[in-house]
N, C-alpha and C positions, 0 to 999 in steps of 0.2 A: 617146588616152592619150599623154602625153609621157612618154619611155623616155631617159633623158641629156637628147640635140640632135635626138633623132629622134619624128616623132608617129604613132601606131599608131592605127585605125581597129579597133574590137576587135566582133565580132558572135556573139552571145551565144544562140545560136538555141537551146541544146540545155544542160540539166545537165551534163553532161559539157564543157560550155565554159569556164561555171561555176567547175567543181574547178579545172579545167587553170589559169583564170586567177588564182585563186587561193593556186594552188598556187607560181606563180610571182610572184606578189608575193602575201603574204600580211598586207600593211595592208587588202588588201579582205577579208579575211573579215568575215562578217557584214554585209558591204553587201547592203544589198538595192536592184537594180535592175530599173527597168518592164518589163512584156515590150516585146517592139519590135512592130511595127504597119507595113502595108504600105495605102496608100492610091490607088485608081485615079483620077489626074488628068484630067479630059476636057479 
């Protein structure tokens, strides 16, 4: 996420991450975003 000049890395593990980011910019309400996914590389 670009914030001004600075970029934010945003991890969304939990509803309550959800609200919070929402809460703080509230152009995302009602986005709907994937869950995230972890993958073991061999």
């Amino acid at each position: 996420m670009l914030d001004g000049n600075s970029w934010y890395l945003i991890r969304l593990q939990q509803a309550q991450h959800l609200l919070l980011l929402q809460k703080a910019y509230p152009e995302f309400a009602g986005v709907e975003f994937p869950r995230g996914s972890m993958e073991l590389l061999k």
